[in-house]
Backbone as CSV, one residue per row, in Angstrom:
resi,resn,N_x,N_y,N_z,CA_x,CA_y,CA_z,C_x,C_y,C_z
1,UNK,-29.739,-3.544,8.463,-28.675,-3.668,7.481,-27.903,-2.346,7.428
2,UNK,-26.926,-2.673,7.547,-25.887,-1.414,7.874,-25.783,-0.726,6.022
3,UNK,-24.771,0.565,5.845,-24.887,0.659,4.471,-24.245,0.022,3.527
4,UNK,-22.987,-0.664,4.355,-21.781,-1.753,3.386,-22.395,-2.520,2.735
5,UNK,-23.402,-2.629,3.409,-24.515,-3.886,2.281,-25.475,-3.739,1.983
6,UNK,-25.651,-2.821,1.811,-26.205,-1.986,0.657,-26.220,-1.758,-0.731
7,UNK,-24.573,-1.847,-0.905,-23.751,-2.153,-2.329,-23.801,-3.009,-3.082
8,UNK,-24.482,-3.509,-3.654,-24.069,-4.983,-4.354,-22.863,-5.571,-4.285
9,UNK,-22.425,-6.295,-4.712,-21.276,-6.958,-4.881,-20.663,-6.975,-6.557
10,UNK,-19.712,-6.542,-6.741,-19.252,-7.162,-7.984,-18.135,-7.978,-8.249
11,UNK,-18.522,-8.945,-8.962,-17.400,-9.839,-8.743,-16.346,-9.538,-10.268
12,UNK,-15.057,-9.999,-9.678,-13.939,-9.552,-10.771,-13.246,-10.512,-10.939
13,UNK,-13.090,-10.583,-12.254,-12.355,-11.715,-13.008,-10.639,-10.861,-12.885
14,UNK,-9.547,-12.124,-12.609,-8.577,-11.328,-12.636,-7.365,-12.296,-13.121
15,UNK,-6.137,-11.952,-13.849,-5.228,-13.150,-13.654,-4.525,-13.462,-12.470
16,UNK,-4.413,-14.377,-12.340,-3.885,-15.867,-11.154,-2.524,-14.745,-10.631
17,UNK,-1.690,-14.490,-11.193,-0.417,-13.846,-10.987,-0.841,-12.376,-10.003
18,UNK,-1.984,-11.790,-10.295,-2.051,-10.193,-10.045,-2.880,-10.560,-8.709
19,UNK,-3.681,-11.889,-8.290,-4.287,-11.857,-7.466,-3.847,-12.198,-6.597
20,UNK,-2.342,-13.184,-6.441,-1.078,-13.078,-5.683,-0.563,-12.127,-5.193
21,UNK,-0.561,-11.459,-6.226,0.421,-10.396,-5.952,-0.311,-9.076,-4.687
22,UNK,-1.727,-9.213,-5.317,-2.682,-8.288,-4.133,-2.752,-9.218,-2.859
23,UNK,-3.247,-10.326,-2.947,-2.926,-11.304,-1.607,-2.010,-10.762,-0.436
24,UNK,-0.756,-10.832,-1.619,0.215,-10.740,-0.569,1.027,-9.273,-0.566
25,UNK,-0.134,-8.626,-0.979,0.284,-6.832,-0.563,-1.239,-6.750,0.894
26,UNK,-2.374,-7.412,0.751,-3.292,-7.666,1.857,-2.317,-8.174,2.917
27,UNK,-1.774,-9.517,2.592,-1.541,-9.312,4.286,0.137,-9.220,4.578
28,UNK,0.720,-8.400,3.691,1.534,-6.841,4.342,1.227,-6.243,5.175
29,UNK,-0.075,-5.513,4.931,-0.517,-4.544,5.288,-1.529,-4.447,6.328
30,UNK,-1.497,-6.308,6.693,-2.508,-6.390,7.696,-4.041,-6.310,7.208
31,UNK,-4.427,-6.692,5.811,-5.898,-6.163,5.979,-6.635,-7.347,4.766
32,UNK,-7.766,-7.374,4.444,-8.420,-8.664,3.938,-8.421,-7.755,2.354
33,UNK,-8.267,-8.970,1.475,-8.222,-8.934,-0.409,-9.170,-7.324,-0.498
34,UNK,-10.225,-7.817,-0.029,-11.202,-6.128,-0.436,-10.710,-5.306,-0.014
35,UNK,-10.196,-4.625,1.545,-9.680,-4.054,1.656,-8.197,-3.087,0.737
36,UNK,-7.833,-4.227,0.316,-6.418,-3.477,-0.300,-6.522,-3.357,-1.650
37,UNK,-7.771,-4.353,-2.689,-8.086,-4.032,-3.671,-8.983,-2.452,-3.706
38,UNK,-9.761,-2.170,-2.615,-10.413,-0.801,-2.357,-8.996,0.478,-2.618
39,UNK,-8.780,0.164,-1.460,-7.136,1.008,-1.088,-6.696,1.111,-2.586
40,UNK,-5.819,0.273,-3.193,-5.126,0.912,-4.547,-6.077,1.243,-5.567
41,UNK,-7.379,0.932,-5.309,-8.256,1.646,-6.644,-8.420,3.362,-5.912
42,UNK,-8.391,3.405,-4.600,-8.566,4.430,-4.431,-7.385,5.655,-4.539
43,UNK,-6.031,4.616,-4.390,-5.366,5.221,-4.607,-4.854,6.140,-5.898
44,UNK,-5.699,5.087,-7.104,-5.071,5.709,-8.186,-5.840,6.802,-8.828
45,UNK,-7.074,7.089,-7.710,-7.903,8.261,-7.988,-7.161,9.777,-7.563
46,UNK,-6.371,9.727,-6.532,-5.739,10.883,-6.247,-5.405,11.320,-7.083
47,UNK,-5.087,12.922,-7.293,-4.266,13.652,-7.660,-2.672,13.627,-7.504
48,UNK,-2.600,13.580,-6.576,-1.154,13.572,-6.021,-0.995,13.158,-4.927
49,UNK,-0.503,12.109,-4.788,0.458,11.274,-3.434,1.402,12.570,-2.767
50,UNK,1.422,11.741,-1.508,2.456,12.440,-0.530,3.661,12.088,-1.034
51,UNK,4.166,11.658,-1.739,5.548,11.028,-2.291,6.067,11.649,-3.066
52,UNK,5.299,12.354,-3.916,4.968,12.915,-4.867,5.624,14.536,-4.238
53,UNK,4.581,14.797,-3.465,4.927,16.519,-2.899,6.044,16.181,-2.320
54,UNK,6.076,15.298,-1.613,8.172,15.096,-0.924,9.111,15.131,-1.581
55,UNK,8.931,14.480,-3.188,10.006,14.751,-4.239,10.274,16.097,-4.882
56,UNK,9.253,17.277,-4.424,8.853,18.063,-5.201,9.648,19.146,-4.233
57,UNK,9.148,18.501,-2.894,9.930,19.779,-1.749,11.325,19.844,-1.825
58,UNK,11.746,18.686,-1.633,13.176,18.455,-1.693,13.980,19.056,-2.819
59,UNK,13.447,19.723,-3.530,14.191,20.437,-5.166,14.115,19.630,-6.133
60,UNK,13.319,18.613,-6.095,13.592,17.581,-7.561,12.754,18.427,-7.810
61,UNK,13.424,18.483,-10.071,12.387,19.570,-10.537,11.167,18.987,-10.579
62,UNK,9.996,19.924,-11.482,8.487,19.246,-11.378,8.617,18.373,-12.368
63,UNK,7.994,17.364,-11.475,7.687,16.279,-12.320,6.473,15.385,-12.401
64,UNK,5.890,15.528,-13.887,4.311,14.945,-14.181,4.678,13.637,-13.452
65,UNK,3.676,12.742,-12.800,3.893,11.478,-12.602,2.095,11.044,-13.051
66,UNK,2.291,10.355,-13.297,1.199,9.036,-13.400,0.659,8.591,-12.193
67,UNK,-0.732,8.302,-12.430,-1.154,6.903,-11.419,-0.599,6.064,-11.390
68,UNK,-0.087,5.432,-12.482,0.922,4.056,-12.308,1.860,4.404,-11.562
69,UNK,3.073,5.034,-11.952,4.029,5.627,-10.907,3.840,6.183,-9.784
70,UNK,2.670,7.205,-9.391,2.230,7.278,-8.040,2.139,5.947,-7.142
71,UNK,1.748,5.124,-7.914,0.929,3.838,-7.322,2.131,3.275,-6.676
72,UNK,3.013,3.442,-7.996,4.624,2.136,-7.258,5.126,2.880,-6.588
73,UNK,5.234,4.538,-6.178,5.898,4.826,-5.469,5.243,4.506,-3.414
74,UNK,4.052,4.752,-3.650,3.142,4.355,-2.665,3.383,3.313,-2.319
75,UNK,3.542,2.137,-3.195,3.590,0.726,-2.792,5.031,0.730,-2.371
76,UNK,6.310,1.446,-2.547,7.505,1.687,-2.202,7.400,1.755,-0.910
77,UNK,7.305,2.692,-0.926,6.935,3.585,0.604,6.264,2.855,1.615
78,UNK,5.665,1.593,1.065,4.664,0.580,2.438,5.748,0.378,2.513
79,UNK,6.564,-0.948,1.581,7.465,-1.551,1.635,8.504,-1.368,2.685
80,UNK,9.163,-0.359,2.539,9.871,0.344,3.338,9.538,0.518,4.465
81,UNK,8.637,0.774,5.041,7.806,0.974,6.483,7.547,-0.233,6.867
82,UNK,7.476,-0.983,5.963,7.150,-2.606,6.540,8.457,-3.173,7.092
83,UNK,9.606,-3.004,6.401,10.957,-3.411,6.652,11.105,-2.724,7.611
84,UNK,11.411,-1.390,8.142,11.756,-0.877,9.197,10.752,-1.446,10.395
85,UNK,9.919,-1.376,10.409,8.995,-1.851,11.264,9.644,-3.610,11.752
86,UNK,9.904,-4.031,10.621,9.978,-5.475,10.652,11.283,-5.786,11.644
87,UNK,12.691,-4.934,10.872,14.012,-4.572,11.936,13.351,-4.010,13.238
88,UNK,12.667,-3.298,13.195,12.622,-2.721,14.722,12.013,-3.707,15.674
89,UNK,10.906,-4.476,15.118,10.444,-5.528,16.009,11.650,-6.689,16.385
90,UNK,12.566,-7.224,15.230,13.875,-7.825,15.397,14.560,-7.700,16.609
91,UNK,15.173,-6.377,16.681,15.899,-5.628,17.732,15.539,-5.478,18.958
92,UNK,13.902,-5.405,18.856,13.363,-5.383,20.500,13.210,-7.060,20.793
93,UNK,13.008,-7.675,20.141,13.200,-9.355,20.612,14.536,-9.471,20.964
94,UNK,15.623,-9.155,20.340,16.933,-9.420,20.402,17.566,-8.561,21.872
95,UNK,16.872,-7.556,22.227,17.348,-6.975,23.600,16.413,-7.920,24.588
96,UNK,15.034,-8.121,24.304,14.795,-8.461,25.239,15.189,-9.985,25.672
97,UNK,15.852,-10.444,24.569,16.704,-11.927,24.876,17.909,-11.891,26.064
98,UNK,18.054,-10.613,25.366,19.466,-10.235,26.384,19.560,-9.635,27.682
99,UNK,18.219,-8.989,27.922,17.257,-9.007,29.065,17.787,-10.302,30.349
């Protein structure tokens, strides 16, 4: 027995709406419900996101942010990478049509 199962399991009660909503941030991101429920709990343990120090470099003054707001800016930032990613795969189908 490896150590992943090792852990017990706990199971979580959640509303219908939020478990959608993680669903379909899982497969965004390519990865299964535990996975991405792990990921944003872990996320909201950080200190500070990379999003965070990028707003900070750039001259925006300092600014306290939250886990919550860390969180949406993080979840921004997939978003965005998902779309570009998404156009760029577009564009290489579309040349190679023209291929």
């Amino acid at each position: 027995m490896n150590d992943r199962h090792a852990i017990s399991p706990y199971p979580i009660r959640m509303p219908v709406e939020l478990r959608r909503r993680l669903e379909e941030g899982a497969k965004a991101g390519s990865r299964s419900l535990h996975a991405e429920i792990i990921s944003r709990l872990e996320e909201s343990f950080r200190p500070q996101g990379p999003e965070v120090e990028l707003l900070q470099r750039v001259g925006s003054p300092k600014v306290k942010v939250g886990p919550q707001m860390e969180m949406l800016l993080s979840s921004f930032a997939s978003q965005i990478e998902l779309e570009i990613q998404r156009q760029a795969q577009e564009l290489a189908e579309d040349r190679a049509k023209k291929e």
